[in-house]
N, C-alpha and C positions, 0 to 999 in steps of 0.2 A: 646357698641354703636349700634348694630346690630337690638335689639328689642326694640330700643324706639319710641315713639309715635312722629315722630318730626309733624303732626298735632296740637298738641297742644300749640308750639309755633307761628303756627298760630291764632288759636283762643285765647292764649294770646294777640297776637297783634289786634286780632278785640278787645279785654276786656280792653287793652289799650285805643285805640282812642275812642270807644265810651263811656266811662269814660269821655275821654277830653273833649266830645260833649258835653256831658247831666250826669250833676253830681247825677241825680238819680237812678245811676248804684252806686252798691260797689265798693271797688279799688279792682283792677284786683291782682289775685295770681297768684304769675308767680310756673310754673309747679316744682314741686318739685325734679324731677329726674333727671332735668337740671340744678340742683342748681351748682357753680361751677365749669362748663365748661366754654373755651373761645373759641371761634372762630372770627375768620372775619365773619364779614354777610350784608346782603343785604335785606330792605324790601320791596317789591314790591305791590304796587297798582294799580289792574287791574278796569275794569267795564265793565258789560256786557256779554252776551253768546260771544265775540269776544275777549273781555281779551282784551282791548285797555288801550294802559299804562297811568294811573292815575296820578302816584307816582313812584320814584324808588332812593331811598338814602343808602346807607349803608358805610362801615369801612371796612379798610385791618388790624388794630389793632385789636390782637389776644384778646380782651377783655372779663370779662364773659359775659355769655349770658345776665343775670340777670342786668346788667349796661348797657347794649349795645340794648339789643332789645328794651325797650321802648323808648327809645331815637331814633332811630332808625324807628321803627315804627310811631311813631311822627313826625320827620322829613320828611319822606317822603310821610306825609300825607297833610302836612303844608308848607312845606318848600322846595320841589321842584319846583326851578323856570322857571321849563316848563310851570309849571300847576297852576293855581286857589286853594287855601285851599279848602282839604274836610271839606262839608258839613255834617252834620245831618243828614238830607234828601236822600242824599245820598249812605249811607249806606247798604242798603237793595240792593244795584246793586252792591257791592264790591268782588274782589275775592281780599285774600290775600296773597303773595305767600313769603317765605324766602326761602335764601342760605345763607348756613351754607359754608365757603371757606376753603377746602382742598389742599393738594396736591402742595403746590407753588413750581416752579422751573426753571430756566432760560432757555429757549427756543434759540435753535442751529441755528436760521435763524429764519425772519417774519413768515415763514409757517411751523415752526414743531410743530405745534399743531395740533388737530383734531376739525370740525365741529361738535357740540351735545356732545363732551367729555369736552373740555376744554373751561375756561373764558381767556381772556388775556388780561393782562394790558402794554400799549405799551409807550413808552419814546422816543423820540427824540428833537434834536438840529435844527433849520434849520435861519439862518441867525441873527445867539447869542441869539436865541429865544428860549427856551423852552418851551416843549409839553409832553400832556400826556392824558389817558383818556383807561377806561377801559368797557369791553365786558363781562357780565356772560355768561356761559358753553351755557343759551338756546338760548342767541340773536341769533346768526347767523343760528341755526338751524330752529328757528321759523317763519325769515323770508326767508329760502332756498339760506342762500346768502352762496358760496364759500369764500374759505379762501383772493383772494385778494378784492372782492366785500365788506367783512368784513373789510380787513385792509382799505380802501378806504373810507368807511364809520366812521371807527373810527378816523381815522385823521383829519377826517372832523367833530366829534366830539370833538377832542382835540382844535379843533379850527383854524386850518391849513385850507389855502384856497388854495395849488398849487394841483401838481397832486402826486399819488403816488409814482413813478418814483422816483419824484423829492425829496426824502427823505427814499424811500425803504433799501438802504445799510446805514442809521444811524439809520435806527427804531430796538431799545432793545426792546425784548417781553419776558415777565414773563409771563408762563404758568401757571392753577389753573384749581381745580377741584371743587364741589359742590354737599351738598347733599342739596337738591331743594322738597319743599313741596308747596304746594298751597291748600286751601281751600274756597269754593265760601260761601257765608253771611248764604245761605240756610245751609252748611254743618257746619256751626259756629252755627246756631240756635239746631240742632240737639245734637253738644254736649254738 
């Protein structure tokens, strides 16, 4: 695992979507060194010298690569209901980034994780209500938040509108790790 290109599952995933855009592309090969791995993963679509989130879909099912990343990539280019379907046009300002999810394991309290190590998927109950919603390894580091800034944030991702407090001692947190590649349009033309 050590010396592979994981770049080229990203430019896989640009050879994906812009196939989807403009069918006077080939269909895309998916990397052959990858062939029959699985992992959980995550496809990210950034824009911009600032990497402002485009897109961002992925799976906790250990699935192969080879079934999961174009779907995947797809998804989260089209089907993120943050955001507007990418464009065509578009294109040319895209970074794209995957995680490949490592490492899952039950976390001993809301905060035994680390900041920049760890992603975590968090679970609580709060008035017969079920919640849930999870963080990759870079979110929290990317925007400098601390670990309860983080969990505060994700609750409020979960869709939970009280305060942390008010649900801190039922929040289950699954810990996770990531190996995380990105490449920007420019470094997708080059290979």
């Amino acid at each position: 695992m050590e010396n592979l290109n994981y770049k080229k599952l990203c430019k896989y995933c640009f050879d994906v979507l812009i196939y989807n855009l403009d069918n006077n592309h080939s269909e895309p090969i998916f990397p052959e060194e990858f062939l029959n791995q699985s992992f959980p993963l995550f496809v990210t679509w950034t824009t911009g010298k600032e990497k402002e989130l485009r897109g961002c879909i992925g799976t906790f099912l250990n699935d192969k690569l080879e079934n999961n990343l174009p779907k995947f990539a797809l998804k989260a280019a089209f089907n993120d209901h943050r955001f507007s379907p990418i464009k065509l046009k578009e294109v040319k300002d895209l970074n794209c980034g995957i995680s490949l999810l490592t490492n899952f394991e039950p976390a001993n309290s809301p905060v035994d994780w680390e900041v920049g190590k760890h992603g975590i998927d968090i679970d609580f109950v709060k008035n017969g209500e079920e919640y849930g919603a999870t963080f990759l390894p870079n979110v929290a580091s990317d925007y400098n938040w601390d670990q309860k800034t983080t969990l505060t944030h994700l609750i409020r991702k979960a869709g939970f509108r009280g305060k942390l407090d008010d649900v801190y001692d039922s929040i289950k947190v699954k810990r996770y790790q990531a190996i995380k590649e990105v490449i920007s349009y420019e470094e997708y033309l080059k290979m």
